[in-house]
C-alpha positions in Angstrom: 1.4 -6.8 161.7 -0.7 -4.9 159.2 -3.7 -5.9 158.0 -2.5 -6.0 154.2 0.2 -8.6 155.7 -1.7 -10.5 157.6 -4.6 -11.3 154.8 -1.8 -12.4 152.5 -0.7 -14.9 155.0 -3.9 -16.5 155.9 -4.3 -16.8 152.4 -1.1 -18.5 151.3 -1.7 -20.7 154.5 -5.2 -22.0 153.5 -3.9 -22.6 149.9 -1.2 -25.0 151.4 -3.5 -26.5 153.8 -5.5 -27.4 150.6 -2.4 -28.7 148.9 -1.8 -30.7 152.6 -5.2 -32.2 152.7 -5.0 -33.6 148.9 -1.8 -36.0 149.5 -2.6 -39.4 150.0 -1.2 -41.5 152.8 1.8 -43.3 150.4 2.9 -39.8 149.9 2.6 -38.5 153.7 4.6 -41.8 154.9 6.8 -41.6 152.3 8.0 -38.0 152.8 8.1 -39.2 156.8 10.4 -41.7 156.1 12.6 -39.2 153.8 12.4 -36.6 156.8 13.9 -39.1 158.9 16.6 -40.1 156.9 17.4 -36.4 156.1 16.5 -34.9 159.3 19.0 -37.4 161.2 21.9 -37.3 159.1 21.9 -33.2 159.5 21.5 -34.0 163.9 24.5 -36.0 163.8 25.9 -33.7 161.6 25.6 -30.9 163.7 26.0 -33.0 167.6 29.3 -34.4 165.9 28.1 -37.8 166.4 27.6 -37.8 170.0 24.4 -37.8 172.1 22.2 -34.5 171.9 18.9 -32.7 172.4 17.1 -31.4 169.9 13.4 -29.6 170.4 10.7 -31.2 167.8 7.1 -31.1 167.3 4.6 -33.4 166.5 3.0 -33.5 163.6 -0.4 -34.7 162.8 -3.1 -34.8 160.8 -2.2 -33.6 157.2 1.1 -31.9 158.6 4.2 -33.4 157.6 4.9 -36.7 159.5 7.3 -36.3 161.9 6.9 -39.4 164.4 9.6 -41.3 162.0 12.7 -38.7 162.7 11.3 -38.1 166.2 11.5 -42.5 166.5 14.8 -42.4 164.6 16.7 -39.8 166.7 15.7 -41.1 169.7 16.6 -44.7 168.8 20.4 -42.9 168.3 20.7 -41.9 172.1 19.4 -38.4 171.3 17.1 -36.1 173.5 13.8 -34.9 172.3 11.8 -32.2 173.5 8.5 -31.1 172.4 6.6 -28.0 173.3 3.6 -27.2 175.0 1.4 -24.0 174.4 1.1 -22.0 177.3 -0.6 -18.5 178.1 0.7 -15.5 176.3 1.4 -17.5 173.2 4.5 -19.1 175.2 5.8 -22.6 174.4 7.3 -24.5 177.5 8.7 -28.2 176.9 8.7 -32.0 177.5 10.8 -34.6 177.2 9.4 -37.6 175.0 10.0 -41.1 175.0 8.3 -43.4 172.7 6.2 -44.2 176.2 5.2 -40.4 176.6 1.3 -39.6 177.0 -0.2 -36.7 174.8 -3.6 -34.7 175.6 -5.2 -32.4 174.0 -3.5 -28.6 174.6 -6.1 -26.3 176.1 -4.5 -23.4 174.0 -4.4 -24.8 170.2 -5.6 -27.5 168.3 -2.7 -30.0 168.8 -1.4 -33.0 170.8 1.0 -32.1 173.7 2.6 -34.4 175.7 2.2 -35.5 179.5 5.6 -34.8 181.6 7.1 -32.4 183.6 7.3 -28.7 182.1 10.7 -26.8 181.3 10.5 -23.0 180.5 13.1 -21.1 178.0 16.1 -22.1 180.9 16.0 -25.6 178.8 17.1 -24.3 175.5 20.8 -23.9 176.8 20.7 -27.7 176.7 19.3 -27.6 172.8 21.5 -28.5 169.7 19.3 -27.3 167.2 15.4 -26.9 166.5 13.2 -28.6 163.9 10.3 -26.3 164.0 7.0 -26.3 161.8 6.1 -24.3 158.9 2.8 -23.9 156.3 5.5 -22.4 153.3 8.9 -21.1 153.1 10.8 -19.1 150.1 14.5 -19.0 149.8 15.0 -15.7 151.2 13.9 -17.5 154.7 10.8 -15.9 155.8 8.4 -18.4 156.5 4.6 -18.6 157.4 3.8 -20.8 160.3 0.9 -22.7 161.6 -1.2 -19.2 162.6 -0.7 -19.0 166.5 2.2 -17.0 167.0 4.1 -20.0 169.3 7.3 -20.0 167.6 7.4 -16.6 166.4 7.5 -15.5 170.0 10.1 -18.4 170.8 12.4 -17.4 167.9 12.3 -14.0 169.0 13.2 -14.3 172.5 16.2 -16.8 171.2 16.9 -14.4 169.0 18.8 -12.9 172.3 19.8 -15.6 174.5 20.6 -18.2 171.4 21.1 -16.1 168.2 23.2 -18.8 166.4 21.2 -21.9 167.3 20.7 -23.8 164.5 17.2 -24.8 163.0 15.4 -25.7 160.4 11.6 -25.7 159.4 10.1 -29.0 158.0 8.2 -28.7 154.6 7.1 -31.0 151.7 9.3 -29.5 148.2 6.6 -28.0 146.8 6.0 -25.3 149.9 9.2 -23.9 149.0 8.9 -21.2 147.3 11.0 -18.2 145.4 12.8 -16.0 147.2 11.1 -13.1 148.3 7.4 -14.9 147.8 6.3 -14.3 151.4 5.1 -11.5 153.3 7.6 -10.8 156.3 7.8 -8.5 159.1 10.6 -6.7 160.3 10.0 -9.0 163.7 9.9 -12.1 161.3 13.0 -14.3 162.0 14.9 -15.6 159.3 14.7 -19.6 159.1 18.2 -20.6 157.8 17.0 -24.1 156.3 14.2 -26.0 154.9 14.1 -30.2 155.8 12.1 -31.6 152.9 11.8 -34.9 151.9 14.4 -34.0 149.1 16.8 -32.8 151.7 18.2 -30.3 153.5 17.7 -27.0 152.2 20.1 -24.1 152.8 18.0 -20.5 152.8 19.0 -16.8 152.7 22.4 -16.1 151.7 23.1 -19.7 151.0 19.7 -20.5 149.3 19.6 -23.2 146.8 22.3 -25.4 148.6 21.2 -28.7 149.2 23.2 -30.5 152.1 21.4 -33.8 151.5 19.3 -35.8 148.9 17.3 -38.5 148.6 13.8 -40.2 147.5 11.2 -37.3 147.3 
């Protein structure tokens, strides 16, 4: 990644950190609830109404709240799985129940949960993703958290899963016009946005939305 690139990310990433921080907590549980609705509607959508596993990730602090679609897909009979950061910028999983543990990761600043670890051999079990996300822009390219986790996980599905569905989760206003984000030609497209508005189709079909709702 060139330098030019990567100071244009860290900047657009602290501005919507900023943004983050300044919600209160009506608007954070409200968008929560509205990525629950949302987010569970496109599962079943997509599982065809039958039981399902679907890879997640916590978020905390002044990330959007995913505990309520992580609580609501569950509660349907569905599978979750939520990574852990290991060496080399590689993400192994867990399976979480609403009785899982979390510690602190020693690799990043997050929450991981307690459990027995499965490596990239578990994704052949996975429906579709729900993976994090600082800004998108209807083109796709997306600028994630800053580690490099799921840019290394997208690429190596990239080859082993190339049509597994996902979708990154955002508040409305972190999508942006197409063709606002810095991207690499290693970046992986992200085919759809899951805002508390709705479902978001990006790229080619950019500006669809598949659901709406309370924003």
């Amino acid at each position: 990644m060139s330098g030019d690139s990567t100071a244009a990310k860290d900047g657009i990433r602290s501005l919507h950190r900023e943004k983050r921080a300044a919600m209160d907590a009506r608007q954070r549980e409200e968008a929560g609830a509205a990525f629950a609705v949302h987010g569970v509607e496109w599962a079943e959508k997509i599982a065809g109404g039958t039981p399902a596993t679907f890879c997640l990730y916590l978020g905390v602090g002044f990330e959007p709240p995913t505990a309520p679609l992580m609580a609501a897909l569950q509660a349907r009979g569905h599978r979750i799985l939520l990574p852990v950061c290991e060496p080399g910028r590689r993400l192994s999983w867990v399976r979480w129940t609403p009785e899982s543990e979390f510690v602190r990761s020693r690799y990043a600043p997050i929450l991981e949960p307690a459990g027995t670890r499965h490596g990239l051999e578990i994704i052949a079990e996975v429906t579709a993703l729900f993976i994090p996300a600082t800004a998108l822009d209807r083109s796709g390219n997306r600028i994630g958290q800053g580690g490099g986790y799921y840019d290394v996980f997208l690429g190596s599905l990239a080859a082993s899963r190339p049509d597994m569905p996902f979708a990154a989760i955002i508040y409305d206003h972190e999508l942006l016009p197409a063709g606002s984000l810095p991207a690499e030609d290693f970046d992986r497209k992200v085919p759809a946005a899951l805002t508390p508005s709705g479902l978001i189709a990006l790229g080619r079909a950019s500006g669809q939305t598949t659901t709406a709702g309370p924003g």
